[in-house]
Structure formats: C-alpha cells, structure tokens
NULORO-273206 format. One record per atom (N, C-alpha, C, O, CB): residue number from 1; x, y, z; atom name. Coordinates in Angstrom, 1 decimal. Glycine has a CB too. Layout:
  resi      c1      c2      c3  name
   NUM       X       Y       Z    CA
...
//
This chain:
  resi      c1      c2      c3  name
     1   -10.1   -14.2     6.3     N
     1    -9.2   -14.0     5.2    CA
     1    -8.5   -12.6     5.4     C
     1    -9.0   -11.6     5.7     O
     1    -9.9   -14.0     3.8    CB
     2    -7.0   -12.9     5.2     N
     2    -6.2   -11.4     5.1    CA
     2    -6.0   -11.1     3.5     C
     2    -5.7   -11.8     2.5     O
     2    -4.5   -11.5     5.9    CB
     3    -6.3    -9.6     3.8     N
     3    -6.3    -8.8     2.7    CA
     3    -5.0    -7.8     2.4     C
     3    -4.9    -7.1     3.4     O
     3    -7.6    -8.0     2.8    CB
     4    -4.4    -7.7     1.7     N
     4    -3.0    -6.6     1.9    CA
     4    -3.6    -5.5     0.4     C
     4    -4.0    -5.6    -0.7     O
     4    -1.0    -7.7     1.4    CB
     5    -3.3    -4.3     1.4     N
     5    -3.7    -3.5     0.0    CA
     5    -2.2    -2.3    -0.6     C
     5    -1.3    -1.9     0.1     O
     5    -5.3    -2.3     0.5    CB
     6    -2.6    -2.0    -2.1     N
     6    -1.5    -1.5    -2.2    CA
     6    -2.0     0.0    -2.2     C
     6    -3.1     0.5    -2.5     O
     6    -0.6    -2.1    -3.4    CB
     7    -0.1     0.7    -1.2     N
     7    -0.4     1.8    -1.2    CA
     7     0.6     2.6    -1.9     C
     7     1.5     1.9    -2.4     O
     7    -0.6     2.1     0.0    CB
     8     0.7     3.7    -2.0     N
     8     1.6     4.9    -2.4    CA
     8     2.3     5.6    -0.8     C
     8     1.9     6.0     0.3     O
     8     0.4     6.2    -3.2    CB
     9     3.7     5.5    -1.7     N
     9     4.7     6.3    -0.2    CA
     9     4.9     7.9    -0.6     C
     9     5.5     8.5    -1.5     O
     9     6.8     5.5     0.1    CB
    10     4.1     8.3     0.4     N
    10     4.2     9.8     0.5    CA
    10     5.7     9.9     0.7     C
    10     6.4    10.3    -0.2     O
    10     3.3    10.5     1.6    CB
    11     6.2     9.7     1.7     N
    11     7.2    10.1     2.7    CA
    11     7.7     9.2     3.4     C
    11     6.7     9.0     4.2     O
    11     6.7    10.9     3.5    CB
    12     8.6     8.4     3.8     N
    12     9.0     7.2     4.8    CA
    12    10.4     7.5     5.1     C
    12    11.0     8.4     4.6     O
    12     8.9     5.7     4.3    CB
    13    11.2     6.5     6.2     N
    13    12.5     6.2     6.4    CA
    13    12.4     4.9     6.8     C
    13    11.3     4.3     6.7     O
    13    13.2     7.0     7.2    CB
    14    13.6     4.4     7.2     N
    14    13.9     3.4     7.5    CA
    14    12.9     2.4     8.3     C
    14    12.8     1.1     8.2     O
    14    14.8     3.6     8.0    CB
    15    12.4     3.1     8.9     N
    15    11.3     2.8    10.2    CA
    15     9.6     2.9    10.0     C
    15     8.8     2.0    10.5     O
    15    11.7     4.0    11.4    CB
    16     9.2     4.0     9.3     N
    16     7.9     4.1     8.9    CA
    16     7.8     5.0     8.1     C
    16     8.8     5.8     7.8     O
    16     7.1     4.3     9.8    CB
    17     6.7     5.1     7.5     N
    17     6.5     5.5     6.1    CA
    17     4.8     6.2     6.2     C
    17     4.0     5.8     7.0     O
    17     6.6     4.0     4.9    CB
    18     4.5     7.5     5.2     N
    18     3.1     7.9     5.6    CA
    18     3.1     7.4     4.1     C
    18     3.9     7.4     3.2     O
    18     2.6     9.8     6.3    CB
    19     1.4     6.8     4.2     N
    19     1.1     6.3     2.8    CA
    19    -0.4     6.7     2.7     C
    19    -1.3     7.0     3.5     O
    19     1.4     4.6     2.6    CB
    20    -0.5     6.6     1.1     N
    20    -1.7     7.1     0.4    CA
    20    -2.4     6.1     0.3     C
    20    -1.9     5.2    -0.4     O
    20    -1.5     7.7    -0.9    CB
    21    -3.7     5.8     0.9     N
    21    -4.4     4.4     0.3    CA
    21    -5.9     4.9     0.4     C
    21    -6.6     5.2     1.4     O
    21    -4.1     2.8     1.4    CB
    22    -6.5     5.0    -1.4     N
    22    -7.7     5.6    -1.4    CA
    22    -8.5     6.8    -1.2     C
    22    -9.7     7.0    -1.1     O
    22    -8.0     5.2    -1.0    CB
    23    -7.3     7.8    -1.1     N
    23    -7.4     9.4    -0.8    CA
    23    -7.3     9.5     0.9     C
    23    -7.5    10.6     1.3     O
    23    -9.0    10.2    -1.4    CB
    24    -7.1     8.8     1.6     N
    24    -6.6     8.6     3.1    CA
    24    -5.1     8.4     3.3     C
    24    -4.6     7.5     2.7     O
    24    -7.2     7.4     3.8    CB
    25    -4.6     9.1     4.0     N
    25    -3.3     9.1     4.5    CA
    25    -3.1     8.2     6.2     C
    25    -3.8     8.4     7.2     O
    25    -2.8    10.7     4.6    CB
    26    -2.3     7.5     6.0     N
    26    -1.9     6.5     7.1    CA
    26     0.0     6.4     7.4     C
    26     0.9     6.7     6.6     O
    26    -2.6     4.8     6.4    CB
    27     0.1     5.9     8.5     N
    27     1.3     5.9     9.1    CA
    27     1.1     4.2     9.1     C
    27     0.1     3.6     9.4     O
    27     1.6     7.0    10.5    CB
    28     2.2     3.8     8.8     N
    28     3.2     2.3     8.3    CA
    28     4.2     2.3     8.9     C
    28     5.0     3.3     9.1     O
    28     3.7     2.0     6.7    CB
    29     4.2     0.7     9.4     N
    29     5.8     0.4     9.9    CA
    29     6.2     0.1     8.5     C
    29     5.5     0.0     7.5     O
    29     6.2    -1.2    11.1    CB
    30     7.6     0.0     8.5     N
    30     8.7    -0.4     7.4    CA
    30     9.3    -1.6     8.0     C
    30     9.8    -2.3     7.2     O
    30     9.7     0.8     7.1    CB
    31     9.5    -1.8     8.9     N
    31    10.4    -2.6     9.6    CA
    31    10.2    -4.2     8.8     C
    31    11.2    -4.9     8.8     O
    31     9.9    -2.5    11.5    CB
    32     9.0    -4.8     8.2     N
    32     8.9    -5.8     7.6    CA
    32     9.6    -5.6     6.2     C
    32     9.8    -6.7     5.6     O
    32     7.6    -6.2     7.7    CB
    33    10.0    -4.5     5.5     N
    33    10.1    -4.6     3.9    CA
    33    11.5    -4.7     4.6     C
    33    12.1    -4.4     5.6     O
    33     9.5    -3.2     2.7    CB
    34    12.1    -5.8     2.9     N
    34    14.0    -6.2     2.8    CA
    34    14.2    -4.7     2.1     C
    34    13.5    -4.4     1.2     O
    34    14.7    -8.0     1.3    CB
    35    15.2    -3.7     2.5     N
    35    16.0    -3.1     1.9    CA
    35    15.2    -2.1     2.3     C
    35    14.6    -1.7     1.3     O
    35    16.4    -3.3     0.7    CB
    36    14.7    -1.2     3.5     N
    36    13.3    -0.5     3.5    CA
    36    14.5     0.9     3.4     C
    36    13.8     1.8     3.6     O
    36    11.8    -0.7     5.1    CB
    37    15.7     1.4     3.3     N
    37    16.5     2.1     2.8    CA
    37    16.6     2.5     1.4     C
    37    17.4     3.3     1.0     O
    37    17.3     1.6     3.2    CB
    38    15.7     1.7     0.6     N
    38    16.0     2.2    -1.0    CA
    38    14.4     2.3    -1.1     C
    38    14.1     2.2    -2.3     O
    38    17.0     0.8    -2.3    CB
    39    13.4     2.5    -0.3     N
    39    11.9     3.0    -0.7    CA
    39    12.3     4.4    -0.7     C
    39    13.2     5.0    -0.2     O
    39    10.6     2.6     0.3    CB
    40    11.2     4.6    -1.5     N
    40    11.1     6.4    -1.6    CA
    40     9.6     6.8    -1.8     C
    40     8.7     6.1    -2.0     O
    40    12.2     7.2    -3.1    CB
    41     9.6     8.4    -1.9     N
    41     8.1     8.5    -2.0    CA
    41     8.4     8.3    -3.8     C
    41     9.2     8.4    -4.7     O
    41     7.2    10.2    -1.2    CB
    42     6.5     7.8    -3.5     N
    42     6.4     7.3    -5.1    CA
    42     6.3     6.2    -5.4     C
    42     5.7     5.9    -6.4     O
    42     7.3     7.5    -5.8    CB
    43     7.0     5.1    -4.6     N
    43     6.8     4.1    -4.9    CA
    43     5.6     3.1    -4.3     C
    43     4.6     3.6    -3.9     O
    43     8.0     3.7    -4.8    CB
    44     5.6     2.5    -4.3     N
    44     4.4     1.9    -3.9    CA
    44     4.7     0.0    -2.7     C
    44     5.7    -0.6    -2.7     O
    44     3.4     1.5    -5.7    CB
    45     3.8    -0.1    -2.2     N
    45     4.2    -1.3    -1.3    CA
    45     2.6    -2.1    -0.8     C
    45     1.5    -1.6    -0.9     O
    45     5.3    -0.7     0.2    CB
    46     2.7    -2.9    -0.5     N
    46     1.9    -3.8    -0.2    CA
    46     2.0    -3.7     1.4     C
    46     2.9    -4.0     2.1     O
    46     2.3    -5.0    -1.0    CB
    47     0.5    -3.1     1.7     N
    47     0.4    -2.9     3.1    CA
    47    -0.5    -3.9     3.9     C
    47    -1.6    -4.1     3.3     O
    47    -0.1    -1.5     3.3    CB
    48    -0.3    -4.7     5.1     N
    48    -1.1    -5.5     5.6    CA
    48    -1.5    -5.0     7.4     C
    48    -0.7    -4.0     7.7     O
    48    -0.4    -7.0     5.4    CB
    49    -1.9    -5.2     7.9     N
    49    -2.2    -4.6     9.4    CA
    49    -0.9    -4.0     9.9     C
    49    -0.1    -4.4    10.6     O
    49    -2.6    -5.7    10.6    CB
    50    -1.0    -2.6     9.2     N
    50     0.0    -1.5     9.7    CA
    50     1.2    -1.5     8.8     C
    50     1.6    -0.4     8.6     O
    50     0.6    -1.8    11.2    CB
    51     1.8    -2.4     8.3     N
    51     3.0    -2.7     7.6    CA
    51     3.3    -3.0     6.1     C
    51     2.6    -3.5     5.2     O
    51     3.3    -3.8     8.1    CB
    52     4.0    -2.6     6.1     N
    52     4.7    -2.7     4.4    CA
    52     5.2    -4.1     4.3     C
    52     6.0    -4.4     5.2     O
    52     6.2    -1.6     4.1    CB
    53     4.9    -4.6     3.7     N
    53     5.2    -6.5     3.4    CA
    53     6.3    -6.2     2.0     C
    53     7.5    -6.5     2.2     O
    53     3.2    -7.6     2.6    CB
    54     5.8    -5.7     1.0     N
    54     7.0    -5.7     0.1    CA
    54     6.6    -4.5    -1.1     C
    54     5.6    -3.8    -1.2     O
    54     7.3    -7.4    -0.6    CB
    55     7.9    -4.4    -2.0     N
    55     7.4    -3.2    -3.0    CA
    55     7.0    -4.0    -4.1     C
    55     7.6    -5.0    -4.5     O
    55     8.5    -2.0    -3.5    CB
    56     5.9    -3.4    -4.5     N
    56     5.0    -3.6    -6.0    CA
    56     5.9    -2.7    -7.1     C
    56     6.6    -1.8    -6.9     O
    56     3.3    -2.8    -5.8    CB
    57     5.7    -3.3    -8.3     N
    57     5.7    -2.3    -9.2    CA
    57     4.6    -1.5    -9.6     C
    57     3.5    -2.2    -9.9     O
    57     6.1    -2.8   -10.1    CB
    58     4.5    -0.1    -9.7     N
    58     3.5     0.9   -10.0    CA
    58     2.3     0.6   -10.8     C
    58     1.2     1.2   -10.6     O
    58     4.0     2.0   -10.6    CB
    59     2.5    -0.3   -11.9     N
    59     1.5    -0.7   -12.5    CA
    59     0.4    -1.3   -12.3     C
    59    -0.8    -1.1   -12.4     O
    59     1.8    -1.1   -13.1    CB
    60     1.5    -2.6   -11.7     N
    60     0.3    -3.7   -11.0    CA
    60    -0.1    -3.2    -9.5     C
    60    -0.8    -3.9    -8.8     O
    60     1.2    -5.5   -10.8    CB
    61     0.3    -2.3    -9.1     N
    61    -0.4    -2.0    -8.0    CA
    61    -1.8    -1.2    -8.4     C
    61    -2.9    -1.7    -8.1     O
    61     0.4    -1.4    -7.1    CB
    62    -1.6    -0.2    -8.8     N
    62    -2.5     0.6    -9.3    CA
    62    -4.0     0.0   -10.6     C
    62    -5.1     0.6   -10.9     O
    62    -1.4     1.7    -9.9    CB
    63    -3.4    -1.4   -11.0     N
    63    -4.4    -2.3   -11.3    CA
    63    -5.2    -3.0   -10.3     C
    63    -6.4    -3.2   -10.3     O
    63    -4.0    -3.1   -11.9    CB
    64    -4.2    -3.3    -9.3     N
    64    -4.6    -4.1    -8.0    CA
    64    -6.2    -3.1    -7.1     C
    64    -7.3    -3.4    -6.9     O
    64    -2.7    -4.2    -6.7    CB
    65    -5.7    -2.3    -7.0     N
    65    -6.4    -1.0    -6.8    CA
    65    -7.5    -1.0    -7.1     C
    65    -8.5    -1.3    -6.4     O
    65    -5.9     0.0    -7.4    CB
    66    -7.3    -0.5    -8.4     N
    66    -8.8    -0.4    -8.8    CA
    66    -9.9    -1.5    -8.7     C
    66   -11.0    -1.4    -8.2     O
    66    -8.9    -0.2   -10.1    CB
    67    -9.2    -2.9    -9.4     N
    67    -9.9    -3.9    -9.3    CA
    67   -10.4    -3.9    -7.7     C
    67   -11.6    -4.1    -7.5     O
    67    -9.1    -5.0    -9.9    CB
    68    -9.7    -3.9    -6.8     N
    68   -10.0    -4.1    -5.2    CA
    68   -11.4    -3.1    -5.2     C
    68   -12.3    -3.6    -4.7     O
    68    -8.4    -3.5    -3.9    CB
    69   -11.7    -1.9    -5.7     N
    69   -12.6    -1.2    -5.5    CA
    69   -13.4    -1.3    -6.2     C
    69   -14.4    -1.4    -5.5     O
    69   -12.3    -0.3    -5.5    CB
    70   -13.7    -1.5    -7.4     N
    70   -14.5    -2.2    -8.3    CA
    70   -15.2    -3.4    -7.6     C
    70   -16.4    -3.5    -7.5     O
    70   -13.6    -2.7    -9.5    CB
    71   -14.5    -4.2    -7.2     N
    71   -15.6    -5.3    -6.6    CA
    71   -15.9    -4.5    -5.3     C
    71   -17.0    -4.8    -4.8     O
    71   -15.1    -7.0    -6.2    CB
    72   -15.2    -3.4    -4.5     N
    72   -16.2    -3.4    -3.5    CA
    72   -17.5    -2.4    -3.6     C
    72   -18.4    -2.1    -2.7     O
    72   -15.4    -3.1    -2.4    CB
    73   -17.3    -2.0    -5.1     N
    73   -18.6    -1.6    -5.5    CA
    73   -19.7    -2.6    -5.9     C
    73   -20.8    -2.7    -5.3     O
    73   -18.3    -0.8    -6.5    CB
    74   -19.3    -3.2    -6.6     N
    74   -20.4    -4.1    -6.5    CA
    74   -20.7    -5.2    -5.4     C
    74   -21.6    -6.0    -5.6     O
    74   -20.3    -4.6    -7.6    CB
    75   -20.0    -5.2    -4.2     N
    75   -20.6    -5.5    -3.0    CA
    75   -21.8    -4.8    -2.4     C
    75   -22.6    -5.3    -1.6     O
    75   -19.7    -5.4    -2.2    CB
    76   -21.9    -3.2    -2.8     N
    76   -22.5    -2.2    -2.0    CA
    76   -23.6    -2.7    -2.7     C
    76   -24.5    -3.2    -2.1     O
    76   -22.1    -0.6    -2.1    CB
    77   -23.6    -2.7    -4.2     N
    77   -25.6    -3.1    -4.5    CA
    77   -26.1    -4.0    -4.0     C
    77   -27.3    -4.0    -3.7     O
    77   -26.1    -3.5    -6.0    CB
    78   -25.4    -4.8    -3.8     N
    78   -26.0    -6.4    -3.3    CA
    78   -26.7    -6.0    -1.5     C
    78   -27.1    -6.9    -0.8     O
    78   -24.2    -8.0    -3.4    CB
//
C-alpha cells in the first residue's frame, strides 16, 4: 500500500520545495504538482516518494496529520 503524507512548504520553486513533515525537514520534487508556480511557503501539499502530488487545504491536512499519527500510536502498543 502507498501512503502520501501531508506536508508544510517551508520554501520551494518551480522545481523543488524544502518541506516540514513531523518536525523533519525534507527536500521534494515539484515537478508533479499543476501550477507548482503559485505554491508558496505555508501552504501545504500532499507528498508521495519524494514528490508533491497536489495542494491540500490547511485544514484537512493538518487533520490528515494528526489522525496519521494517532494511529501510528496506537500501532506502537500493540
């Protein structure tokens, strides 16, 4: 199963983007997002092996988020 997680854009251009995912900073292609000229930092995107797939809105990502961590907490007790 592929997993895409959402991150926070520190910093990007056209080409790649440094993003926040989980208090870790990572470097992203952009090259897959439509319009990767109107991202900015702040906004948020949906990252899959290396890449920005598309922009989230801030809310539902940052729900997406937690919930993603939340269960992988309760993976750890088990």
């Amino acid at each position: 199963m592929c997993v895409g997680v959402p991150a926070e854009i520190e910093s990007c251009d056209e080409i790649s983007a440094i993003v926040k995912i989980g208090g870790m900073k990572r470097e992203i292609s952009m090259l897959f997002i439509d319009n990767p000229e109107d991202v900015k930092a702040e906004d948020w995107v949906l990252v899959h092996a290396g890449y920005a797939m598309c922009r989230l809105d801030p809310t539902y990502a940052k729900q997406t988020l937690e919930a993603m961590i939340e269960v992988a907490m309760l993976e750890d007790i088990h």
